[in-house]
N, C-alpha and C positions, 0 to 999 in steps of 0.2 A: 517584370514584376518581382516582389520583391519576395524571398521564401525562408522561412521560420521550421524550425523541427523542434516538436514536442518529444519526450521521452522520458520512459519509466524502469527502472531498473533495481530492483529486490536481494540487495547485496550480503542476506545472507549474514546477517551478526558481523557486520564490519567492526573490528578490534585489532588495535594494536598491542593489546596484552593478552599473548598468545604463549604459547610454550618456549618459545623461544625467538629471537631478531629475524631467522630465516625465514621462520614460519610468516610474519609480516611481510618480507618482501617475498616473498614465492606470491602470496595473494596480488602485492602490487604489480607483480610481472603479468600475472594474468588479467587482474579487471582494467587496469589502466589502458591497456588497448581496448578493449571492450565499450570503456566510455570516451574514448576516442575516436573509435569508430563510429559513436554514434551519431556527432557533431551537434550535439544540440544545443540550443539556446535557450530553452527552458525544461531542466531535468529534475524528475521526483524520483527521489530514493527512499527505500526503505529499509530496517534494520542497520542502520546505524550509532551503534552505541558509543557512552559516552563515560569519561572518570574526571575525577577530583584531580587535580596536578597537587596541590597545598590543603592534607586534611582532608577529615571525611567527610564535612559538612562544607567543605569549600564549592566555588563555582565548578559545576562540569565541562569540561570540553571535549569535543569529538575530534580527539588528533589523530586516530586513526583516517577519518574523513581529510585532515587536513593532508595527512602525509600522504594521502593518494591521488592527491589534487593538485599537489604540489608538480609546479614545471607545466600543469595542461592549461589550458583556454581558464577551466570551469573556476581554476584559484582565482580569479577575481571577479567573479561573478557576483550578484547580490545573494546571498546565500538568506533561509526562514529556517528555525528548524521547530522540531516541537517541542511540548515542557510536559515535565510530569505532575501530577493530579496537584500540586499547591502552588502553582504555577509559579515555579521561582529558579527553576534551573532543569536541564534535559536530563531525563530519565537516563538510568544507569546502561539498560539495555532498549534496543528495537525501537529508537526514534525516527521522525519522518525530518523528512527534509529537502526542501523547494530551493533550486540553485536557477538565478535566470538570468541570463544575458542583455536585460532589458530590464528598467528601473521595474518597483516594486512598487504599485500607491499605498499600499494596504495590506497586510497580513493578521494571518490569526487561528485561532484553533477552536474546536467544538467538542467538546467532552461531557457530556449528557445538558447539555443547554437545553436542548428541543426535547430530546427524548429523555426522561427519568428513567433508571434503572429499574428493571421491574424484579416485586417485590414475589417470591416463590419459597414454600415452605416446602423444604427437599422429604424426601421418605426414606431417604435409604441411608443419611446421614448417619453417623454413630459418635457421639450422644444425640437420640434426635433433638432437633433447636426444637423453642416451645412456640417459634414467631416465623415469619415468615426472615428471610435473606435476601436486601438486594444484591442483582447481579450487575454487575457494573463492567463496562468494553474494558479490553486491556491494555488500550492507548488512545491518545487524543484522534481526529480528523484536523490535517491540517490545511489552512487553504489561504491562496494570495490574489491579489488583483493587479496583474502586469503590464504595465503600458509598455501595448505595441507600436505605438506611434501612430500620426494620423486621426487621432479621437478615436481610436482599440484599445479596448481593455479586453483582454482575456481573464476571466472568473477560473483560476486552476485548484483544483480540489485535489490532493495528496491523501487516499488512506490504505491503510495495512487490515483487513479485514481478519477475526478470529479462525485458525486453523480448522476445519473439522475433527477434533482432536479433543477427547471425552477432559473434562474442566474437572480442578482438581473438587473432591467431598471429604468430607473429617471423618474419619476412621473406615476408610474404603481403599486406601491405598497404602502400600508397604513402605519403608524408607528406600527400597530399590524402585519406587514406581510401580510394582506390578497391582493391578486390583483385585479385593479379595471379593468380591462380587462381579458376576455377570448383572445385574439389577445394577449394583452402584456403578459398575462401567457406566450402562445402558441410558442411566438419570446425569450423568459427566457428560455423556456424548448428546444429550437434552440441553444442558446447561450451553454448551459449546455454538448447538444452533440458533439460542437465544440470543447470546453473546455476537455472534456474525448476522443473526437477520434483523435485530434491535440495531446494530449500528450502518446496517444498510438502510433501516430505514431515517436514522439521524442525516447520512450524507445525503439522501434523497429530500427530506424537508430544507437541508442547507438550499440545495440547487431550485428549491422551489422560492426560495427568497429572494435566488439571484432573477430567474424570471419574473417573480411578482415586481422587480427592483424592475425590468427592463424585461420587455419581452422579446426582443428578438438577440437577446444576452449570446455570447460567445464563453460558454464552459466548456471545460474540458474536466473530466474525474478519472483519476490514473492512480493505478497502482497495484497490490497483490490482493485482491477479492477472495483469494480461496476459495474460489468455486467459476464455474464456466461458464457458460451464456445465457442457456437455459436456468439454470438453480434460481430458488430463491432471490437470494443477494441482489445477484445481477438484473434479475428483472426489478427488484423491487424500483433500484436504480435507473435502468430503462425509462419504465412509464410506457409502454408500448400501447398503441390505441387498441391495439385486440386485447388487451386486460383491464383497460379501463372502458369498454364498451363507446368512448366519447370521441368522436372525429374532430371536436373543437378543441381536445388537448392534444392533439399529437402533434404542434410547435416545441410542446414541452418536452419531447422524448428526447432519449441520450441515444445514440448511435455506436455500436462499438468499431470502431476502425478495422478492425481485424479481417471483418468482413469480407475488406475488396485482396485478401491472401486467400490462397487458392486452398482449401482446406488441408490437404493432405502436408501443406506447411503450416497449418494453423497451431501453434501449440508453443508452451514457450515453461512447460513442466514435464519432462518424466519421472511417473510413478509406476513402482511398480510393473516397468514393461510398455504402459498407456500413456500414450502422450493427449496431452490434455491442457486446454486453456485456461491458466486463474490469474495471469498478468491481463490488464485489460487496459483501454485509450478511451470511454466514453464521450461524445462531444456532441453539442446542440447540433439541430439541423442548422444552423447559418453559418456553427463552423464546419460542419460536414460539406455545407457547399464550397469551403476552401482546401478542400484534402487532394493533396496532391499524390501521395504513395503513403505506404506503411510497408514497416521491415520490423521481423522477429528475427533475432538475432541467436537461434537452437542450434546453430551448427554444430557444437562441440558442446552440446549438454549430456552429463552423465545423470543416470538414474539416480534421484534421491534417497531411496531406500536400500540400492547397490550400494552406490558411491562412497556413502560415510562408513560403512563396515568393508570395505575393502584398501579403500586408499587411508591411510595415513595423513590425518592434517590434510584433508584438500582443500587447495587453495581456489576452487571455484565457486561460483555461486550456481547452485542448482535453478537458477529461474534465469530464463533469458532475459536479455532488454531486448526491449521496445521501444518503435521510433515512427510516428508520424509525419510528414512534410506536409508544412499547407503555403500556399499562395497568397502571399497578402490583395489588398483590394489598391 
């Protein structure tokens, strides 16, 4: 039978306008085997950023993405990436991006399509507004429909979820970042959860269109969730029958791959000491019935919160890839 690997991998502000030539190829030495290792035929990346080559309002291109791609399988793969909010060219920083080994019927992105920004009148603001603020995600959702061959389509959903990481308010924070309020931290770190539970729950209506479309749909939703299995996010994404009380929706559920690793390797973030899962592979039950292994790729993760105050320029990404095999039919 014939076997396919999915993977997700969070590279961490890929650039090649760095401090210096070195500094680009020290990252190349490192991720390049990384997504090598992975062997996939259909990879989601995230945080890969992009510049102008001619001019400042010229087209963007992700040549750091290209120059890392260069010489492996994945350079001529069909590559999707995402666009920034006027949908006319890739955002400067933290774009998505769908590379698959297998044509593409269909691509596209979601950027409050389903879900409208919701509208909040902040309190700790300085000057306070006299109106309510919409909040708006900090990137698109983007997603493709890949013929697997045989009449397969895989429904792949790409997104980068908001940090838990207090959202910036006008006159709460100093030109070095710090806040001059516990309150305005506190309404930042509010804003933060809106921002990541609002656009969990935009990717979770997308995947409800792809079952309304087809119900025994073959999706898969990959990528950096910032948060872990249990949180918000993740479940809203799930759909699990013990939260929706309904045994006739649980066709609809998202399964995380992760599951069938043995916990104590479950994790593909260290923070602060805790290792912790906020890379994730959701997949319908019919492709779950095609999963063959899954691999988190942590062997050589350094702490996030260590790492950048210790090393110099590192050239790693603190989030491991992740890699699913499944068995085709």
């Amino acid at each position: 039978m014939e076997r396919w690997r999915l993977a997700t991998f969070n590279l961490e502000s890929l650039d090649d306008r760095l401090s210096g030539a070195d500094d680009f190829a020290d990252r190349m030495a490192v991720l390049r085997p990384q997504l090598q290792r992975l062997r996939a035929d259909i990879l989601c990346l995230q945080e890969v950023n992009a510049h102008t080559i001619d001019g400042k309002h010229g087209p963007r291109e992700a040549t750091g993405l290209d120059r890392l791609l260069e010489g492996t399988a994945y350079a001529d793969y069909h590559r999707v990436i995402s666009l920034n909010r006027g949908g006319k060219r890739p955002a400067d920083r933290h774009n998505l991006v769908i590379l698959s080994r297998f044509p593409l019927l269909s691509h596209g992105q979601v950027w409050h399509d389903l879900v409208p920004p919701p509208a909040i009148l902040p309190v700790t603001a300085r000057p306070a507004p006299d109106q309510a603020q919409a909040v708006e995600w900090d990137r698109p959702i983007l997603w493709a429909d890949v013929d697997l061959g045989h009449d397969r389509v895989l429904h792949v959903v790409n997104l980068h979820l908001r940090a838990p990481r207090a959202a910036w308010l006008a006159g709460q924070k100093t030109e070095h970042g710090r806040w001059l309020s516990v309150g305005g931290w506190a309404e930042g770190f509010y804003l933060a959860a809106v921002k990541r539970a609002g656009q969990a729950l935009e990717a979770r209506l997308v995947v409800e269109q792809m079952f309304d479309a087809q119900g025994d749909a073959l999706v898969a939703v990959c990528g950096d969730f910032n948060a872990g299995d249990r949180e918000a996010p993740v479940r809203t994404l799930r759909g699990d029958e013990e939260d929706t009380g309904n045994g006739h929706l649980a066709a609809r559920m998202l399964v995380p791959v992760e599951r069938s690793i043995p916990e104590s390797q479950r994790f593909s973030v260290v923070h602060h000491g805790q290792r912790v899962m906020l890379d994730h592979i959701l997949v319908s039950r019919p492709l779950l019935g095609c999963l063959a292994a899954c691999e988190i790729h942590n062997e050589t993760l350094g702490d996030e919160l260590v790492g950048p105050a210790t090393v110099w320029t590192a050239p790693d990404s603190f989030h491991a890839p992740m890699v699913a095999e499944f068995i085709g039919d």
